[in-house]
N, C-alpha and C positions, 0 to 999 in steps of 0.2 A: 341877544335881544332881550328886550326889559318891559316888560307890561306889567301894569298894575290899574284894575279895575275893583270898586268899591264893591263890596257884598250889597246886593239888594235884599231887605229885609220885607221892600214891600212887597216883594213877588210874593215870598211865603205869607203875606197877609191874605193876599187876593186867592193864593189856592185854596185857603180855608174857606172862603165865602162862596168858592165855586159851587159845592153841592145846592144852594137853592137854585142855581138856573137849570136845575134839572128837572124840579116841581114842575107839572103836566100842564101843560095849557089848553085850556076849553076851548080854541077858536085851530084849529087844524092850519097851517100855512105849506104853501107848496105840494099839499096833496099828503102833507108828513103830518101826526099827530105831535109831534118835538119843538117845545120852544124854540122861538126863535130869536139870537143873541147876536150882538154887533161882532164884528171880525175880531176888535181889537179883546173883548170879553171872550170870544172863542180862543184866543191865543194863549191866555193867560192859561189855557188847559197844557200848555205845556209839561214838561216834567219840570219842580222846583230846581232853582239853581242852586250848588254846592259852591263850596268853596272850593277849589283848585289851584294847587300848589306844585306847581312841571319845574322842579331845578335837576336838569338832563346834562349828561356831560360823556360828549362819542358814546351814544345807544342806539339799538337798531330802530326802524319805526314800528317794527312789531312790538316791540319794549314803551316806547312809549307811548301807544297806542294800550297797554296792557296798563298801565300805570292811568293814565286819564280813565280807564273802563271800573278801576277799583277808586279810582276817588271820587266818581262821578258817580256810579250807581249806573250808568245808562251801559246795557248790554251789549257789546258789537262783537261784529265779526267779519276776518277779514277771509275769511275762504276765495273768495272772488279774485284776490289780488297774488301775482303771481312774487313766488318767493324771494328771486332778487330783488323786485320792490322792498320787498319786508325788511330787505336785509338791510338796505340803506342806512349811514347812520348821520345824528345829527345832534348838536348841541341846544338845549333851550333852557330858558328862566322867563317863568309866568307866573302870576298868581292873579285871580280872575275869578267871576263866581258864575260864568258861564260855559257852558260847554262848546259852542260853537268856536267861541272866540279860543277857548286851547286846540280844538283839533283846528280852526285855519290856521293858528300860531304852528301846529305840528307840521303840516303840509307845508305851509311858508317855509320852516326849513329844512326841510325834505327836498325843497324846487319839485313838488309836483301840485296837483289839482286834486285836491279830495272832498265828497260831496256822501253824503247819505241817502240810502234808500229804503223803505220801509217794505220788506218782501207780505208779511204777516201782524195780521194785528194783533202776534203776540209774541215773543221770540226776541231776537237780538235785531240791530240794526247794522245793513251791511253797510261796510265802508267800502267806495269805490274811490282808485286813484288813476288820473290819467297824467301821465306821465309827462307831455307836451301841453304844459301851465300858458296857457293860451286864453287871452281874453273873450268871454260871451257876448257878441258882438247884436245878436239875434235883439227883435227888437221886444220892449217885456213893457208889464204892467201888472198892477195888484198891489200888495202889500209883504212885507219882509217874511208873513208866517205864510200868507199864499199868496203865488204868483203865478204869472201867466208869460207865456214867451211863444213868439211865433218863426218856427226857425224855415218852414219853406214854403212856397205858395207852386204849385207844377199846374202848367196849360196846358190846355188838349186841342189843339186848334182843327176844324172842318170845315172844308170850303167844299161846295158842293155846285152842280149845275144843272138847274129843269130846264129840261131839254120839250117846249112844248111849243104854242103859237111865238111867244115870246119870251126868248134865252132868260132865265135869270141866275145870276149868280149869287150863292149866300156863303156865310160867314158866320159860323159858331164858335164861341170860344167859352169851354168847359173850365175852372179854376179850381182845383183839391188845393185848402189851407189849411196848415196843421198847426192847433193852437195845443199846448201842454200848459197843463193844470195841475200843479205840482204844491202839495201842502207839505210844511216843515215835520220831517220825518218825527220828529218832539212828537207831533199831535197824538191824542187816541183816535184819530181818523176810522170812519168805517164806509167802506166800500166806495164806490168811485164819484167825483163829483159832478153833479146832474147840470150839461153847462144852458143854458137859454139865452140866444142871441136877439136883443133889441133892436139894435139899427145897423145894418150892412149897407155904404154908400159909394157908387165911385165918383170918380173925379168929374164927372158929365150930371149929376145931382141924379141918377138913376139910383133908385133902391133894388139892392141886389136880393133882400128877400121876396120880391116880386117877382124875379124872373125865376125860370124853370131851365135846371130840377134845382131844388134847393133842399141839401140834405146835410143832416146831422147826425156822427156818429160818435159814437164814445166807448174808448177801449182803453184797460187798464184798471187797475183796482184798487190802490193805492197813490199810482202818477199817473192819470188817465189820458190819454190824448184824444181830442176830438177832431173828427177832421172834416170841414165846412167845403161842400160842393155848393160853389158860383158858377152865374153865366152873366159875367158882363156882357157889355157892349160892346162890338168890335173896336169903336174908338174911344175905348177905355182904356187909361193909362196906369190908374191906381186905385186900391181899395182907400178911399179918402177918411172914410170912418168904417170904424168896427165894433162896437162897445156890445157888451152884454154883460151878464152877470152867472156864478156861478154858486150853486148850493153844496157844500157840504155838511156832513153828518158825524158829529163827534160823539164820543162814551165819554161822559161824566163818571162810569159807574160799571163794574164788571165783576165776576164774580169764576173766583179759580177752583176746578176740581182735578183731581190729583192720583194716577193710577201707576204704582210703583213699578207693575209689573205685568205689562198686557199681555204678554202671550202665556202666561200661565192664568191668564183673565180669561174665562170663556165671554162671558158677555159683565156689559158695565152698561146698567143706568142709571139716569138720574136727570131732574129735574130742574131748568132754571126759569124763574121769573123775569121772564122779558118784556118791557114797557106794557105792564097790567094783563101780558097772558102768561100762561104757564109751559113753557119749552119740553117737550120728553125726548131727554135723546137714549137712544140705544142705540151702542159702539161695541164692535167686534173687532179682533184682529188673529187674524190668520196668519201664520207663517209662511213664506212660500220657497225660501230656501234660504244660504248662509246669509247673503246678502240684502236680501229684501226684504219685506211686510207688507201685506196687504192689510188695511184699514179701510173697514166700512163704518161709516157713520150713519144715523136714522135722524131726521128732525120732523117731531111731529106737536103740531100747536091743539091743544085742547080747549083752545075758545072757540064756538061756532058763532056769536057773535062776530067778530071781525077776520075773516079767512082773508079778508085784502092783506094783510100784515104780513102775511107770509109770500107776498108774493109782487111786492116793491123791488123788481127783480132790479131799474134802472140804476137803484142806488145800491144795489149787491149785497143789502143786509142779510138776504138768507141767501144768495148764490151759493154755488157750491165752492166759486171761487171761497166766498167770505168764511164758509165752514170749512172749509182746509184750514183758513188765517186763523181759525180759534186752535189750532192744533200747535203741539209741540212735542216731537216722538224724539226721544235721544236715549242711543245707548249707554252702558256703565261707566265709559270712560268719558261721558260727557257730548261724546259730537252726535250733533244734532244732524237726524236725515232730514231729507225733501222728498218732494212727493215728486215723482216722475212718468204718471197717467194716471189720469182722471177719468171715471164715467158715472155719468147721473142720471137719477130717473124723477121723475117731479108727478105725484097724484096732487087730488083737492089739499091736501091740507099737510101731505109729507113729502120729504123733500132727502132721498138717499145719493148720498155719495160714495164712491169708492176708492180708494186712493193706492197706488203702491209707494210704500217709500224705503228709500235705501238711502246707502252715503253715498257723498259725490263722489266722482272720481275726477284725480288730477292727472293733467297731461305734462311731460316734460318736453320741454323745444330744444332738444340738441340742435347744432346746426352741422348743416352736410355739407361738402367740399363746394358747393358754390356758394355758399352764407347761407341759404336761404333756410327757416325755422322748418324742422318735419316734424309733427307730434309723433310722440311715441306709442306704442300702444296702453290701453288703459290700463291699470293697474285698481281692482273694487278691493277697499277691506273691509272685512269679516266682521259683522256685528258681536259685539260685546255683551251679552245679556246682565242683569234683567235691563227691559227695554221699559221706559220709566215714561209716561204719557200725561202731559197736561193739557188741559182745557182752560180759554180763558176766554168767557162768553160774555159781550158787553151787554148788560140788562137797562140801562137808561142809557137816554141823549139829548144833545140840544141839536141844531142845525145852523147854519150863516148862509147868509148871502155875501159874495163879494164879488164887488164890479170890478170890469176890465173896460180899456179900452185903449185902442190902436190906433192909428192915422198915416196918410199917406205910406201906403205900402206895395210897393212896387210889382204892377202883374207884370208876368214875363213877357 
């Protein structure tokens, strides 16, 4: 296969120009003090495109998943992905000056489906492959950097009878719809997208935000899912319109500190300037045996002027989720742990987390005399000291809006 795409010269114009839309804005929007910038000016916060040059001949896709990671500059990792996938091999010639377009090209011929996830907003990006390259059929909307797709709508149906002077019979019909809100793993994205729904209609011109209960959740911190409780009408046949619109929160601007060696660290502080306050964290880590670490982090804001700032929990800029994502714990030989239990305590104006992190453990799937996959037991390896800890805390942002909308969508 033969692709050839022109270097874009003007992307790297436009990332030069990006730091003025991080300059403060006097009028507050969406309850955020953060400019606010069109989707298509938020995109351009991408990472710059390289030049990309894949001439591959029978390599495994670990190989050239490892080759795109050093011409690219963009960190991955494929821990998630199990090792016969890796091992797959496949011939390619690309030269391209974007990265999506070499890892579809990769995937393309690998014959599988691979997509990016963003775990941390800081860290490598995991590559996920699903193996059965099967077309997204779900129905979507948005734009290339963020979209929207709505893969199930589930009913709860209740019919019931008052049993009084005069029988009556009712019909309730409860509707969970689940919309995914997914921005291009590229972005410096922070914390999850705050989604606000405008018009819910069905097919009968009933507005479904009038009716009860009408709820909104949102989970996820990176790819958020929100999931929209309706009560149509029983002789409702579709959600005929759906539009609303969604905010996110990008870092123009971040700022890395760097601990070579925590566990011979009793304690690390330090100070960061976050959108006009000043950050105090104090970070500990404790040993807890060969395999583990516990990490406790402190965040404490020294403005008494604005305490709200700390506590925009819907957008997860100080969650505890979001303060894990400025972390990055790896041992000597480079692999990087995860955190595998959380607990937090939240006062006025500090906000502790605790975290343990170890290495993953992988499962092998022998198969037993009837085919069927048995995992093995796990097998934890041993950390490798010194344990080398970064921090990469975003201090500015802008935010976007971006509309969605759906139409005739089929209630059960």
């Amino acid at each position: 296969m033969k692709r050839s795409i022109s270097f874009l010269v003007a992307g790297a114009l436009l990332m030069c120009a990006l730091p003025a839309l991080a300059q403060p804005d006097a009028k507050a929007v969406n309850g955020l003090p953060y400019p606010l910038v069109s989707p298509e000016d938020a995109a351009k916060l991408e990472q710059p495109d390289k030049p990309i040059s894949l001439h591959l001949r029978d390599v495994a896709i670990s190989a050239a998943l490892d080759e795109l990671q050093k011409q690219s500059g963009v960190e991955l990792s494929t821990s998630t992905i199990e090792p016969e996938v890796l091992a797959k091999h496949l011939s390619l010639d690309i030269e391209t000056s974007s990265f999506n377009e070499a890892l579809d090209a990769i995937s393309d011929e690998a014959d599988v489906k691979a997509h990016l996830e963003r775990k941390s907003a800081s860290g490598p990006l995991n590559v996920v492959f699903d193996e059965n390259n099967l077309p997204d059929l779900a129905p979507q909307s948005g734009t290339k950097s963020f979209s929207f797709r709505v893969p199930t709508l589930i009913a709860t149906i209740v019919r019931s009878v008052e049993l009084d002077k005069i029988q009556r019979r009712n019909l309730f019909m409860d509707v969970s719809l689940t919309l995914q809100c997914k921005a291009d793993p590229l972005l410096p994205v922070v914390g999850a997208a705050q989604v606000h729904i405008t018009r819910a209609e069905d097919d009968q011109g009933h507005s479904l935000r009038d009716q009860q209960p009408f709820q909104l959740t949102v989970q996820g911190l990176f790819r958020p899912i929100a999931v929209l409780t309706l009560n149509p009408q029983p002789d409702s046949h579709t959600v005929a319109h759906l539009d609303g619109v969604a905010v996110w929160v990008l870092a123009t601007k971040k700022e890395t500190y760097q601990v070579d060696d925590v566990l011979h660290t009793k304690s690390v502080e330090h100070d960061f300037v976050f959108q006009n306050q000043i950050l105090h964290v104090n970070l500990t880590c404790a040993p807890q045996n060969d395999t583990d670490v516990q990490v406790t982090m402190e965040v404490r804001s020294d403005t008494k002027e604005k305490p709200a700032e700390l506590d925009r929990m819907r957008f997860g800029l100080l969650s505890d989720a979001q303060v894990l994502s400025w972390l990055r714990l790896s041992d000597a030989t480079g692999r990087q742990l995860s955190s595998s239990a959380v607990t937090k305590t939240k006062d006025d104006n500090t906000l502790t987390v605790k975290a343990l992190f170890g290495l993953s453990t992988r499962f092998a799937s022998p198969k037993n005399p009837q085919g069927q996959a048995a995992p093995a037991p796990a097998q934890t390896p041993a950390l490798n000291e010194p344990l080398k800890l970064i921090m990469d805390v975003p201090t500015e942002f802008v935010q976007t809006e971006v509309p969605f909308s759906f139409s005739d969508l089929p209630l059960p």
